[in-house]
C-alpha positions in Angstrom: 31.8 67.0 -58.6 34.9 64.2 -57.0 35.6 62.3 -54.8 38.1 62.4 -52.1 40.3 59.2 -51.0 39.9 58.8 -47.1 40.9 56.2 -44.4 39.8 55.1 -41.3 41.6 52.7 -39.2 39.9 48.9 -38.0 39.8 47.6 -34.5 42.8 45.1 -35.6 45.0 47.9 -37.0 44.9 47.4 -40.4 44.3 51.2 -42.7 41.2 51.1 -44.9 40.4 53.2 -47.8 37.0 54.8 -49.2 35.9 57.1 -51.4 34.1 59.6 -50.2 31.6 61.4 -52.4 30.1 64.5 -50.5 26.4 65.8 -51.5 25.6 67.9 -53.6 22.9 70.5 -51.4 21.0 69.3 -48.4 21.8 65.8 -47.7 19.2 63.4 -48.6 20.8 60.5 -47.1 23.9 58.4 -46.9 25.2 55.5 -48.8 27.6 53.1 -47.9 29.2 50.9 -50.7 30.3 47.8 -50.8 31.9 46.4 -54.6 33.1 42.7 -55.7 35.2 40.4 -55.4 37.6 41.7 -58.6 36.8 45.2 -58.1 37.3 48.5 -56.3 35.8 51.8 -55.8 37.0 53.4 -58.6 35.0 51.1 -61.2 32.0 53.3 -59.8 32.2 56.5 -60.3 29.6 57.5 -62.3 26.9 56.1 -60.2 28.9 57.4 -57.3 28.5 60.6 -58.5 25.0 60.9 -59.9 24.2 59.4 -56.5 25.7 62.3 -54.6 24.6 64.8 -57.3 20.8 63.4 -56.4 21.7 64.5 -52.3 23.5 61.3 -51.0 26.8 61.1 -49.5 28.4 58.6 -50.6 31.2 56.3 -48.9 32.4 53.6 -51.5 34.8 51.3 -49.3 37.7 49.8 -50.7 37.9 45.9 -49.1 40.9 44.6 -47.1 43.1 43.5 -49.5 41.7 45.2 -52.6 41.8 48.2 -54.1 43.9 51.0 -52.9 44.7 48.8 -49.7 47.7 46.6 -50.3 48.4 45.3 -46.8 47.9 41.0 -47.3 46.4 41.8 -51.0 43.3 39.6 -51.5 43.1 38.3 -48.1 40.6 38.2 -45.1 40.9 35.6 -42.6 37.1 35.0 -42.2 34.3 36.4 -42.5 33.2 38.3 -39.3 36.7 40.1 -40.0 34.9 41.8 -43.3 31.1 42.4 -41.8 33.4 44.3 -38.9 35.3 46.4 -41.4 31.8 47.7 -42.6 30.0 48.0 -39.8 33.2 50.3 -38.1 33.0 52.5 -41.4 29.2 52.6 -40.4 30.3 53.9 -37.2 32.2 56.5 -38.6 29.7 57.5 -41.1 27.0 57.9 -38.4 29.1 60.0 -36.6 29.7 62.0 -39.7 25.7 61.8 -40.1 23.6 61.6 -37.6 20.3 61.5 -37.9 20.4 60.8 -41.6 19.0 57.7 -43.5 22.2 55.0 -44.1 21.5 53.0 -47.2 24.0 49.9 -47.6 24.9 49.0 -50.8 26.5 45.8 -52.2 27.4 44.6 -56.0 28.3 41.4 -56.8 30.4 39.5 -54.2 30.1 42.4 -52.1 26.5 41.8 -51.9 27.2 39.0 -49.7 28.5 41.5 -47.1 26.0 44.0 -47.1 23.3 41.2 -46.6 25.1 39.4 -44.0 25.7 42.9 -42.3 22.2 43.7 -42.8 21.1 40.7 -41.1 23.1 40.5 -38.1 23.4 44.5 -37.8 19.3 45.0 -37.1 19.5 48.6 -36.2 22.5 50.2 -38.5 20.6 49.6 -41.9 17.8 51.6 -42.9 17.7 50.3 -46.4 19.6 47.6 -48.3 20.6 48.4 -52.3 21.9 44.7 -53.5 23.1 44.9 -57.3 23.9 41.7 -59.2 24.5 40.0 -55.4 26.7 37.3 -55.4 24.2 35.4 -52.9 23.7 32.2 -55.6 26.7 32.3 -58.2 26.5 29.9 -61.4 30.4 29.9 -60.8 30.8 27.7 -58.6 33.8 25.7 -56.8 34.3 21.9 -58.1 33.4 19.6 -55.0 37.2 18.8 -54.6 38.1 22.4 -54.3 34.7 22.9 -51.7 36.8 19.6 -50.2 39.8 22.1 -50.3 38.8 24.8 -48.4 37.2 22.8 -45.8 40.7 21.1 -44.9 42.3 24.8 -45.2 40.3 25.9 -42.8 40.1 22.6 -40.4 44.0 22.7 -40.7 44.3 26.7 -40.4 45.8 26.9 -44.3 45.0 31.0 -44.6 47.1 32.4 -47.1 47.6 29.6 -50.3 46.8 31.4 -53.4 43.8 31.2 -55.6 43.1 32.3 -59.1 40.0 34.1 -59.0 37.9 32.5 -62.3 37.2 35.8 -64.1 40.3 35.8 -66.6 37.5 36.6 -69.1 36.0 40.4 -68.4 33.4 38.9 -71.0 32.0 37.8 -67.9 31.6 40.8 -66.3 30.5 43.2 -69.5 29.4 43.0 -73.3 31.1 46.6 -73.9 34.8 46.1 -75.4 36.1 49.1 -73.9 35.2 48.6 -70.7 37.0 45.0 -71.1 39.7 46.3 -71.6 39.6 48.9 -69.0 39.5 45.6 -66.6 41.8 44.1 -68.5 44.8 46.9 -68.0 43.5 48.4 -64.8 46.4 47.4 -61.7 43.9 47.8 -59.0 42.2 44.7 -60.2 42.1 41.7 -58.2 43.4 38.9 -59.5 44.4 36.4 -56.8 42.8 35.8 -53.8 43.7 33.5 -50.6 42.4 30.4 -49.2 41.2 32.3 -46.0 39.2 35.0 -48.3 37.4 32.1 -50.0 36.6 30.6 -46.9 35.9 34.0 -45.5 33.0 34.1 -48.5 31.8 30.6 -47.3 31.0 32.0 -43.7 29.3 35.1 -45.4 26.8 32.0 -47.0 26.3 30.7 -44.0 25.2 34.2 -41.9 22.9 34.7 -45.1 21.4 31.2 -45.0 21.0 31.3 -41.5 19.8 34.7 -40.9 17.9 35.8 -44.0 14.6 36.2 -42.5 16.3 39.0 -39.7 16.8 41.2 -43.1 14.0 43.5 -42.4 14.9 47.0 -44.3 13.4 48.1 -47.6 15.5 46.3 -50.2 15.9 46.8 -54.0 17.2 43.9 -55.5 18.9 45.1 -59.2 20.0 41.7 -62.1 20.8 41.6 -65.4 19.1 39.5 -67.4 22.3 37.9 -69.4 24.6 37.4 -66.5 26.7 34.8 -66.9 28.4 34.7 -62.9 25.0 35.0 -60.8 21.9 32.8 -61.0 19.1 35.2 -61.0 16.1 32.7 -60.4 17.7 31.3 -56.9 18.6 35.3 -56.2 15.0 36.5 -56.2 14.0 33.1 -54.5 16.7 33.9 -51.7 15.7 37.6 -51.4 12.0 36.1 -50.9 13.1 34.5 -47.4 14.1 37.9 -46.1 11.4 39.2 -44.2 11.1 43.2 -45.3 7.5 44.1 -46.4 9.2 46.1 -49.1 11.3 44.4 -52.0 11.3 45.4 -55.1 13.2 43.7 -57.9 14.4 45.3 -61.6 16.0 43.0 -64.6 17.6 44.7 -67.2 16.8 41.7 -69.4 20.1 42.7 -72.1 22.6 44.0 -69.8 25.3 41.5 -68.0 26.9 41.6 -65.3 28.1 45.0 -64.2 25.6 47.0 -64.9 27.6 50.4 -64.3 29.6 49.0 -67.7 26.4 48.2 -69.9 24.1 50.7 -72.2 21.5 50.7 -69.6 23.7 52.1 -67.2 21.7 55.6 -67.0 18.7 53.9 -66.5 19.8 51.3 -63.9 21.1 54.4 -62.1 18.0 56.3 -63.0 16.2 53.7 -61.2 18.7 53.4 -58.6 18.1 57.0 -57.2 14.6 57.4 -57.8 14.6 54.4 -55.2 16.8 55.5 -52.9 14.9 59.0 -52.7 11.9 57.0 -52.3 13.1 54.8 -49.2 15.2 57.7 -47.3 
């Protein structure tokens, strides 16, 4: 089974790239994918596929500025800009689908946008995948470079160029060949701008806000030895959102990105056995 590279255009005319996994048989439902902030589709295929092999269709969106989308590489100029990317590829994917379960799914840093879309979006999420969310990083800005981004944004600084703090795919995996798949891949992000970051802070803010509005049956996925996300405020986070149905699985081990650790078939065991149960 593969994937085929699609696009759809947004409502401020900027391209947009996915991968687009079809089913394998009857369609069980549809997932909509979301990754991080250094990453793109193409880090997840496997799951991807074993996803859509299980009778999901699978759209893995590449993020403005990421990716295979080179158009102002690593920028977004605030947040609602990014929840309206993904909810215009839900629109498209209903269209494609309708009728059928849509679960949204978001790893890492793009599990801030799935759970702010999920929260302001009521109706368009039946279910809500987050894996390894970057809701309450350990990595965290220094208070002058929080002070920073404020005046960037109060004096409209968009596009001065940031480092993103994961020189180290340590941080990320344990597995040395996946390292140095990060290491040599050119997709990888490796700069972003002061409008994404700020972009990320108004993604907080939705979250903070309007946690308790998150209502869907969510399966919240860590690893026990992450070194980028703090997994105790996480599941204390995920515990203000107000859906009868969490469920939460450590893979006490594994780091960061679980699709590169040894537990990856039975993180994505788990994964799909979930998703068939909540679609």
């Amino acid at each position: 089974m593969s994937s085929t590279v699609r696009s759809y255009m947004t409502s401020d005319g900027v391209r947009l790239h996915f991968q687009h996994w079809p089913a394998s048989g009857e369609v069980r439902g549809v997932v909509v994918a979301l990754h991080g902030i250094q990453s793109h589709s193409g880090w997840y295929e496997y799951s991807s596929r074993r996803m859509a092999e299980a009778g999901f269709e699978v759209y893995f969106a590449d993020r403005r500025g990421a990716g295979r989308n080179e158009f102002r590489r690593g920028h977004a100029d605030h947040g609602e800009r990014l929840l309206n990317d993904v909810r215009q590829l839900m629109r498209l994917v209903r269209r494609e689908h309708p009728g059928v379960p849509l679960s949204l799914l978001g790893l890492s840093w793009g599990g801030k946008i799935a759970a702010a879309v999920a929260s302001t979006s009521l109706a368009s999420v039946d279910s809500l995948v987050l894996l390894y969310p970057g809701l309450a990083p350990q990595i965290r800005p220094a208070w002058w470079q929080t002070l920073q981004l404020k005046l960037a944004r109060h004096h409209d600084v968009r596009h001065k160029p940031v480092t993103i703090p994961l020189e180290d795919p340590r941080l990320l995996t344990a597995d040395p060949e996946h390292q140095d798949f990060i290491n040599n891949d050119p997709l990888a992000l490796r700069v972003v701008t002061s409008g994404f970051l700020n972009a990320g802070r108004d993604l907080d803010q939705i979250v903070r806000t309007h946690a308790a509005r998150i209502h869907p049956p969510t399966l919240l996925m860590l690893a026990g030895r992450d070194q980028i996300i703090d997994n105790s405020k996480t599941k204390q986070m995920a515990k203000s959102f107000s859906t009868r149905h969490l469920t939460t699985v450590c893979y006490p081990d594994a780091q960061h990105t679980l699709e590169f650790e040894s537990v990856r078939d039975e993180f994505v065991n788990d994964l799909v056995n979930w998703l068939r149960q909540n679609s």
